[in-house]
C-alpha beads as a LAMMPS data file, in Angstrom:
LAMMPS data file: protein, C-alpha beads

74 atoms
73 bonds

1 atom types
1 bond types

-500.0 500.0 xlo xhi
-500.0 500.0 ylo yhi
-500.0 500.0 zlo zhi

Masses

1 110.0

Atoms # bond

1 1 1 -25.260 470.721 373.114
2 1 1 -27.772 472.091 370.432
3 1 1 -30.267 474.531 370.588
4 1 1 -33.555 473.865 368.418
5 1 1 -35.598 476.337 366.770
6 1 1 -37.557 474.070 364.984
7 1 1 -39.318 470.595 364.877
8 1 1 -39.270 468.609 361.359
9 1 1 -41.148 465.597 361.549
10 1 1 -38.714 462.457 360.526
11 1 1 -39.274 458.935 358.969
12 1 1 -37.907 457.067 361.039
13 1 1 -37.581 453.304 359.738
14 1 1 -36.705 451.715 363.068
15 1 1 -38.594 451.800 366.821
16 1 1 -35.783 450.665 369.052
17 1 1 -36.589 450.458 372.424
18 1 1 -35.545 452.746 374.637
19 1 1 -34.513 452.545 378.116
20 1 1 -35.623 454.895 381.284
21 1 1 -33.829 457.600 382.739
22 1 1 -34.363 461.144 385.184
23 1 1 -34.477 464.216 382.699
24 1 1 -33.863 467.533 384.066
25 1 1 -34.727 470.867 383.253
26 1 1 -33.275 474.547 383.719
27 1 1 -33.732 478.045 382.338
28 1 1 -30.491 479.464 380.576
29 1 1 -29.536 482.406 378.313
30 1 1 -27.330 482.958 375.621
31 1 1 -26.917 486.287 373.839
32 1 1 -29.894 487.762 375.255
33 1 1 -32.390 485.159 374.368
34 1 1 -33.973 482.466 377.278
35 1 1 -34.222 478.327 376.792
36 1 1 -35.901 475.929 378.414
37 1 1 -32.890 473.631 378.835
38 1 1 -33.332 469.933 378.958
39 1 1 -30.664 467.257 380.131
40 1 1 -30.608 463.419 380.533
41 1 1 -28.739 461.231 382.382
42 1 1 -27.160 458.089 381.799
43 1 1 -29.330 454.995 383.072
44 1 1 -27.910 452.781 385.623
45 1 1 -26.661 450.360 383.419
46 1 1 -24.669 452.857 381.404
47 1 1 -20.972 453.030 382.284
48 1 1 -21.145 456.221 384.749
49 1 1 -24.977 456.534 385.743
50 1 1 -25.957 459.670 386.766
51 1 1 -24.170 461.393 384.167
52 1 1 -25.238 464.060 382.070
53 1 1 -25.593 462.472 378.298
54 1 1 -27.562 464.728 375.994
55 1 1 -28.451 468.179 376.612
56 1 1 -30.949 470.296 374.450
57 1 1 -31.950 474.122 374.871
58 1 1 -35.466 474.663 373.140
59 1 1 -36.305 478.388 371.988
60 1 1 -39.683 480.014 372.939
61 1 1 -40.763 479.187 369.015
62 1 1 -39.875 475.367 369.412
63 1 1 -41.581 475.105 372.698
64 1 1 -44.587 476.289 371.124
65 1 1 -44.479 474.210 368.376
66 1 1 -43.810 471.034 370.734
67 1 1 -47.091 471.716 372.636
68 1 1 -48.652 471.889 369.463
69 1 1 -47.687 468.656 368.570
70 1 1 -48.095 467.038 371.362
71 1 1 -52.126 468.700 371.436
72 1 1 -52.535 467.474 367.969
73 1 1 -50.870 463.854 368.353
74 1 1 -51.164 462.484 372.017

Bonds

1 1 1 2
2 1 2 3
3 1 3 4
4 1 4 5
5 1 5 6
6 1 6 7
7 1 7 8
8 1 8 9
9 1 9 10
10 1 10 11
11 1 11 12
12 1 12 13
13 1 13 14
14 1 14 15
15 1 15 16
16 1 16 17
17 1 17 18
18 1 18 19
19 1 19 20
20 1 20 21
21 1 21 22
22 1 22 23
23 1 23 24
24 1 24 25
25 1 25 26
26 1 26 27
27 1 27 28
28 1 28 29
29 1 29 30
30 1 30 31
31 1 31 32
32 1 32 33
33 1 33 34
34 1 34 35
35 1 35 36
36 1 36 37
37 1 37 38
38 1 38 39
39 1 39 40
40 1 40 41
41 1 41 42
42 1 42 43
43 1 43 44
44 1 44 45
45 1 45 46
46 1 46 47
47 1 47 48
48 1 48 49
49 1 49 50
50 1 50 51
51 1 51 52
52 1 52 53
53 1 53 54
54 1 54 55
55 1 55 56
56 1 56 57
57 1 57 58
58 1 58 59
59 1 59 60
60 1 60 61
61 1 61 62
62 1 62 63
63 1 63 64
64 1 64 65
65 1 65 66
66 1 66 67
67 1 67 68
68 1 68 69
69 1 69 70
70 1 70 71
71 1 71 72
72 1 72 73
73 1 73 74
């Protein structure tokens, strides 16, 4: 699991294509301080679908920055 604080923009060289999936959400604590906790699940051609694969908790500060990037670039 990670928790992000902050976005850095990355140069990413390759654009692999990415399959589709159900992403879930939840609001969790930790030492006094809330996330916005996001978790995918394996696709169904993965070896156990349905199972949780990457989780992410996002702190009030990276949440805000997200919607600013997502203003600015979509």
């Amino acid at each position: 699991m990670a928790i992000i604080r902050k976005f850095e923009e990355l140069d990413l060289k390759a654009n692999a294509r990415h399959t589709e999936t159900i992403g879930g959400y939840s609001i969790q604590g930790q030492d006094g301080e809330k996330f916005i906790q996001i978790n995918t699940v394996g696709s169904t051609d993965r070896m156990i679908p349905g199972k949780v694969s990457q989780t992410l908790r996002l702190t009030k500060e990276a949440i805000e920055q997200l919607a600013e990037l997502a203003k600015k670039h979509l």
